[in-house]
N, C-alpha and C positions, 0 to 999 in steps of 0.2 A: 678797188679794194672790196675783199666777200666779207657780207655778211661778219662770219665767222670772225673776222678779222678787229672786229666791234668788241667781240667779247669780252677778254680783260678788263677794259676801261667802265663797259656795261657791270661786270659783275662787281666791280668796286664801287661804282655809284649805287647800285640799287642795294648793297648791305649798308651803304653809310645810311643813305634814306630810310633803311627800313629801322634803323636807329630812331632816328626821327619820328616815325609813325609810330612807334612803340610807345613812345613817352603819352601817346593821350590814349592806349589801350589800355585793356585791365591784364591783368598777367594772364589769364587763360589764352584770349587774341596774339597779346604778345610774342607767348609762346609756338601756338601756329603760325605767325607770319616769319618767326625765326627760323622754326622749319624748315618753310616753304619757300626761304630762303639760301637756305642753305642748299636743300635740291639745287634749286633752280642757278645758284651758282654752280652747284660741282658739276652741275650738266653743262654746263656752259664751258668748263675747264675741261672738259672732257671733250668739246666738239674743237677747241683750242690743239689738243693734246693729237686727236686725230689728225685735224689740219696741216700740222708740224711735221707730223710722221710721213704723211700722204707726201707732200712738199720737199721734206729735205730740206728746210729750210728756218731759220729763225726769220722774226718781223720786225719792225717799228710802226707805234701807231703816233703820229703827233696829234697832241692836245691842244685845241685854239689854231689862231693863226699866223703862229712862228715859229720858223724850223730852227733845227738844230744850226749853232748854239746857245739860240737865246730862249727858247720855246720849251715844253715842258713834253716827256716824251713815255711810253711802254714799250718795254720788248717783251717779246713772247719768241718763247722756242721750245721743243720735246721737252727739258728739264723742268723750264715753266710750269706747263701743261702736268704734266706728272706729276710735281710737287701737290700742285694745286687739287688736283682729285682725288690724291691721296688726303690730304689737310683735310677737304673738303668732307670727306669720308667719316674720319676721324671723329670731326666736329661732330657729323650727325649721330652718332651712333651716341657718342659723349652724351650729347642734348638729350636724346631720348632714354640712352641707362640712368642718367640723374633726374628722370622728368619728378618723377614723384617726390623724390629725397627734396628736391628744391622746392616745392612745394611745402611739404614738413619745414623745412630749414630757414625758409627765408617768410619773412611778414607777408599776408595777403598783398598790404597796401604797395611792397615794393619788390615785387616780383615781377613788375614788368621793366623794374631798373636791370634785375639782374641779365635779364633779356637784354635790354639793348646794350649791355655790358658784353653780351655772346653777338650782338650785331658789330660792334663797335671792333672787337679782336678779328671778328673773320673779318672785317673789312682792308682793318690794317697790316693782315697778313697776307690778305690777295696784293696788296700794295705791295709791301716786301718783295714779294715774288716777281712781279709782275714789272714796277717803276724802273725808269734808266734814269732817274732823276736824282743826286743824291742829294738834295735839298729837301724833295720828296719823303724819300727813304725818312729820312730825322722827323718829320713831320709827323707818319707812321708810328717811328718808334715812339715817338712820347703818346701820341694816342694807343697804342698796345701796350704800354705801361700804366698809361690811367685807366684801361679797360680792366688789365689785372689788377689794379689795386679792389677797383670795384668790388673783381668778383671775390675777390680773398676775404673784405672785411661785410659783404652784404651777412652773413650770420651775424655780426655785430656782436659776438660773445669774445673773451676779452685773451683771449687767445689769436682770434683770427683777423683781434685791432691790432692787439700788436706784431703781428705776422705782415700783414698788410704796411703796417710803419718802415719794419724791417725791409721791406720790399722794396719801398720806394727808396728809403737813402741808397739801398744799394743800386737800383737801376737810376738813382738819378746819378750817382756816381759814373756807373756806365756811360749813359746820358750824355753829360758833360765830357768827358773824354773825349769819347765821339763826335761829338759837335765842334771840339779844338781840331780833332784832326781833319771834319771839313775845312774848316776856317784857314788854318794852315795850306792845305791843298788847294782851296780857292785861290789864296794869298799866291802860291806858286806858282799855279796855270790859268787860270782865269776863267776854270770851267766847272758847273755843276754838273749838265751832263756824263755820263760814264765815257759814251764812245769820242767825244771831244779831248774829254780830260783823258784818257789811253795816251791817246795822239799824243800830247801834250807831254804828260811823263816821258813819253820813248824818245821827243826831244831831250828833255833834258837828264837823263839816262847816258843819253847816247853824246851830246857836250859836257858831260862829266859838272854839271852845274848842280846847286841845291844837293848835295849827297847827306851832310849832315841835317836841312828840314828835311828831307823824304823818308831818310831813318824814321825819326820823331812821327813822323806821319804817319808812317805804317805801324810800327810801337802803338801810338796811342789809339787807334783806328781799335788793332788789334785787340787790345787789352779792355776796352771800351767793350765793346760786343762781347769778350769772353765775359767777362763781370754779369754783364748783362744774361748772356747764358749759361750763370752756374757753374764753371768752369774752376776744378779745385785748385789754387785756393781761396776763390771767391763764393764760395756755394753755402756759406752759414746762415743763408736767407729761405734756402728750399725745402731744409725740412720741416719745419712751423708754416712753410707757404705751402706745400703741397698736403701735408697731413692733418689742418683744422679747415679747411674749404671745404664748401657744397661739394660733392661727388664732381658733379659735373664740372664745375672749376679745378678739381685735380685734376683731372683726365686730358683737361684741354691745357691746361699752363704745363703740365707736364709734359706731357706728349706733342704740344705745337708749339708754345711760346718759345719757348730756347733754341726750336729747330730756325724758326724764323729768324731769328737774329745770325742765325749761323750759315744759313742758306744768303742773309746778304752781307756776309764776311767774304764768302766765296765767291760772291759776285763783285767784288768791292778788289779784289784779289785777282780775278780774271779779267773784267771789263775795264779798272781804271789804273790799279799799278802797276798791273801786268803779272802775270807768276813768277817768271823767270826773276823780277828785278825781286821780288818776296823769296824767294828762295836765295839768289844771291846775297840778302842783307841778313837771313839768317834767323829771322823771326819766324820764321817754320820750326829751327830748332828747338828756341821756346817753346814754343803750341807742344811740339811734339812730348817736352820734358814735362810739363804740367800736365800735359795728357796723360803720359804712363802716372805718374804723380796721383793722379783723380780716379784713374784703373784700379790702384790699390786700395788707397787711403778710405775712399768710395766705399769701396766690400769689406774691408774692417769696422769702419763707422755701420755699416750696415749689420755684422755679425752682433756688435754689439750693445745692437738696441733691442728692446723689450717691447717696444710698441710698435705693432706691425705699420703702422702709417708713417710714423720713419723709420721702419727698414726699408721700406719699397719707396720714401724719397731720398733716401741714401743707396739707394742703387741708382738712379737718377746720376747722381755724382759720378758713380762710375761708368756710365755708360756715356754721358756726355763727355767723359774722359776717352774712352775708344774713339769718336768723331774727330776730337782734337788730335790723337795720335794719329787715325791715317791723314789729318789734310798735314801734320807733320812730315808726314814720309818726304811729301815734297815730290810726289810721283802723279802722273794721271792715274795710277793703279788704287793709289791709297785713296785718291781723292772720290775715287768711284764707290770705294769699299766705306769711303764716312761716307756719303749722300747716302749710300743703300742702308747702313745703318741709321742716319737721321731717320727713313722708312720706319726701319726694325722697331726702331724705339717707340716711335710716335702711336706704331699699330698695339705694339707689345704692353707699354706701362700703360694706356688709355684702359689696356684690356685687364690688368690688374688690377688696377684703381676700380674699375666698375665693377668685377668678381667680388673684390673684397667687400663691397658694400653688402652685397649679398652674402655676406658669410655673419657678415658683424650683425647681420639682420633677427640671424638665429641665433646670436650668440648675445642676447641682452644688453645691445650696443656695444658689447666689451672689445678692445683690441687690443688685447695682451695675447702671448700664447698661449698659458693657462686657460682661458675662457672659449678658444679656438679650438680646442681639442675637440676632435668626434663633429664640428661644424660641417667640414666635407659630406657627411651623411644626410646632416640635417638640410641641406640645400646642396644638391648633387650636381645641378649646372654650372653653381657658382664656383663649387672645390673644382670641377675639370676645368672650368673658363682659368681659375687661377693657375694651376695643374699645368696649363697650357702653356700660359703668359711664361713661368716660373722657369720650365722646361728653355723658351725659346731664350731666355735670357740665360741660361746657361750654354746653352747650343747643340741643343739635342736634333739629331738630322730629321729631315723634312720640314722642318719649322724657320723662321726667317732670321732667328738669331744664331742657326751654326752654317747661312749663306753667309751672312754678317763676319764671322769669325773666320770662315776659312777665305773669305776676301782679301780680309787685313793677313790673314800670315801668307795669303800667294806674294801678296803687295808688298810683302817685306822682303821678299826674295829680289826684288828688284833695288833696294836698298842696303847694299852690302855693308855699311857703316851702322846701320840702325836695325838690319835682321836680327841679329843674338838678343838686343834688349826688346823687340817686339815680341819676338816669340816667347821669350822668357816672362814679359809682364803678362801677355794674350795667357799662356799656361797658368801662372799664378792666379790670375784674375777670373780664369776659369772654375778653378778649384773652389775658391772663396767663394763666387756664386756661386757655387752648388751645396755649400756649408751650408747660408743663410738662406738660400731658397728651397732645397730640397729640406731643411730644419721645419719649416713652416708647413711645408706640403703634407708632412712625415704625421705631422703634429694636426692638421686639420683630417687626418684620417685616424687617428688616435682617441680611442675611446676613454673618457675621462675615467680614472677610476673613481669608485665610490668610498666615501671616509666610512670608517669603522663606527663610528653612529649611525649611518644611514643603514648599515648591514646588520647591526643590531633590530636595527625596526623592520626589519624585512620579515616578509611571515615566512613559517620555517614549513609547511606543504610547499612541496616543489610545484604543485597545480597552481596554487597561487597567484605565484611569483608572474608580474607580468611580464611579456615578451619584448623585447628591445625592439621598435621597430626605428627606420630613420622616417625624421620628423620634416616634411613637407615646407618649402620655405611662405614665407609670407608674403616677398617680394611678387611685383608684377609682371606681365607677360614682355612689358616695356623693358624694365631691365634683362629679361629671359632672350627677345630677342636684343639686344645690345652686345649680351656676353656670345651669342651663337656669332653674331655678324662679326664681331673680333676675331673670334675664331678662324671663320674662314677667311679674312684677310690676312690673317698669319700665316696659314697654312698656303693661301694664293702667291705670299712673297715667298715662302720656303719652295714650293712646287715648281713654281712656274718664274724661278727667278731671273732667268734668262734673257730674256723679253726686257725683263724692268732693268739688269743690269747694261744693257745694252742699249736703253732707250737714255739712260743714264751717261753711256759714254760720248752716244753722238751729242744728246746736250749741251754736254762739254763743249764738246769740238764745235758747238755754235757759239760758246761763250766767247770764243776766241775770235 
């Protein structure tokens, strides 16, 4: 075994541990070794990602000294790898456009909590990724659920306590679900392991045994992990949990946390029930109807709110609704076209979550439209960083969310039963984001006017009169490059999509 082959297992131990070391740091330390962390992982995912490629090949690493199936296991394959560098990405860029703002937000004394709150989630999201164990996996999720509660309520203002409360009943909802339908599935085959328990189901699939537990199995598995990722009509947790968090914690719970859960649905769905017998039962149909469901509902809840912090976690809604629509299709087509969007999302909302900060920055904290007016001028990187985000989330070409959309309506052509209402929600739901996003966009280039008192007191020499210039933002060069590095990862998934959708399929074809 190379080297390289370490890596997985290595970059999960050393984010758990740097958890650990953070607790006797001050938060300045803290913060650099989260960093240095998170490099030093995505680098690691990244020599993973190559290895895959190079290879042609997915791996197993075992843990300790018992194999499959009583020993505790990693697989790693191109999808892995990708995911992982992507997340990893993500993370950093996250970490350093909020470095400041968490510093303002959170107390001297526990900022190196919040830190190992950002150790704690990359940790148990490289696990996600990464574990063939689904005993594992559960493990993970409850530690990426106490990571984000962390980071939701560490402002401690009484908004983002109760947001944080919100959170938990509902992921512990999820939680528990999820946990039955291990329990259940153990109860069945007698396996934790994913590739065991595969084996396992295709017996009893194939002896027509357990039809009505495996239903229930996959149901609550399913519905378990959607809850858990916002999935409409479970999502009355995300706008209060994404729009009163540190920057940095919107960025990362929005953009990673829900992918994670949904990256191990799909593995949950490939490696241990099988697809075939998941599409046969018909729980795809579901995914699929809540999905168009979350497509709409999403961009309407989004239209009509006033406060930009949730319209943009009420697009959330809708776009974790596209994900569940294509792994509905029930096709390897749509399945490609949601992982690419899981991407889209992750790079896209991190990237407007961190703009807007910068917009609110010259706008006297305020996050109404009203107050946003003429903001674009006043901090110019941060209106095109958002400009950008806004753009790809409607699907304007070159950018990663109109590969995203024209994935899903190829993908639907392959689904003769469910083309007419894909295309039809994908066009509606088009529309509607570009109501409430190009609304915003329209509106932070918009010059406030002035009230007829102020125009009163204006001196009446025209020489006077001073010149309008745009006002230079306040914000740091950290958040400066965060909004730029979003940028070109948007633009790298729109450009050069090719490569990723393809590193995407053969992935696949390692799940199997």
């Amino acid at each position: 075994m190379s080297l390289v082959q370490n890596f997985p297992f290595f970059s999960i131990i050393i984010a758990m541990f740097s958890g650990i070391f953070s607790s006797v740091l001050d938060g300045k330390k803290a913060r650099n070794l989260s960093l240095l962390v998170i490099v030093l992982t995505t680098g690691m995912s990244l020599a993973v990602l190559h290895f895959c490629v190079r290879t042609g090949q997915s791996y197993t690493y075992m843990m300790g000294h018992f194999p499959a199936p009583w020993g505790n296991e990693i697989r790693a394959g191109v999808l892995e790898g990708l995911t992982a560098v992507l997340f990893g990405l993500v993370m950093f860029f996250s970490v350093t456009g909020g470095m400041d703002h968490t510093a303002a937000d959170v107390e001297t004394s526990k900022q190196n909590l919040f830190y190992i709150m950002i150790d704690l989630m990359l940790s148990s999201l490289l696990a996600l990724i990464y574990t063939n164990d689904l005993f594992t996996a559960y493990v993970f999720v409850e530690i990426n659920t106490i990571a984000g509660c962390g980071l939701i309520m560490i402002r401690q203002i009484g908004r983002s306590l109760s947001s944080a409360i919100r959170y938990m009943i509902m992921s512990q909802l999820g939680s528990g679900l999820f946990l039955i339908g291990l329990s259940l599935l153990y109860d069945v085959t007698g396996h934790l392991l994913m590739s065991p328990a595969k084996d396992a189901v295709a017996g009893i699939e194939a002896a027509g045994l357990y039809e009505v537990p495996m239903l229930v199995i996959m149901a609550v598995v399913s519905v378990g992990l959607a809850i858990k990722s916002g999935l409409y009509p479970f999502h009355y947790w995300i706008p209060d949990t994404y729009g009163y968090a540190t920057p940095t914690a919107s960025a990362v719970l929005s953009g990673l946390v829900s992918k994670g859960y949904i990256f191990l649905l799909i593995k949950i769905f490939y490696r241990v029930l099988g697809r075939e017998n998941v599409i046969a039962s018909e729980i795809v149909n579901v995914l699929f109807v809540f999905g168009l469901a979350g497509m709409l509902m999403g961009s309407v809840h989004a239209i009509l709110e006033r406060d930009t912090r949730r319209m943009i976690a009420y697009s959330s809604v809708a776009q974790i609704g596209y994900i569940y629509m294509g792994i509905g299709l029930g096709t390897q087509a749509g399945m490609v076209a949601a992982i690419f969007h899981m991407f889209t999302h992750s790079a896209t909302k991190a990237l407007l979550f961190i703009s807007a900060v910068g917009l609110y920055e010259v706008s006297k904290d305020q996050k109404d439209f009203r107050s946003l007016q003429g903001s674009g001028y006043r901090n110019p990187l941060a209106g095109i960083g958002f400009t950008v985000g806004a753009l790809s989330m409607v699907g304007f070409p070159m950018l990663s969310g109109f590969i995203s959309k024209l994935l899903f309506a190829t993908s639907a052509l392959q689904s003769p039963h469910k083309m007419l209402p894909t295309v039809i929600a994908l066009a509606i739901s088009t529309i509607l984001n570009a109501v409430y996003f190009l609304r915003l966009v329209i509106t932070l280039y918009t010059i406030p006017e002035e009230s007829s008192e102020n125009k009163r007191e204006e001196p009446a020499n025209e020489e006077e009169i001073p010149k309008r210039r745009p006002v230079l933002s306040p914000g740091t060069w950290k958040l400066h490059l965060a909004i730029v590095s979003f940028i070109l990862l948007n633009l790298t998934l729109g450009l050069y999509s090719q490569p990723v959708v393809a590193w995407i399929g053969s992935g696949l074809a390692m799940f199997d």
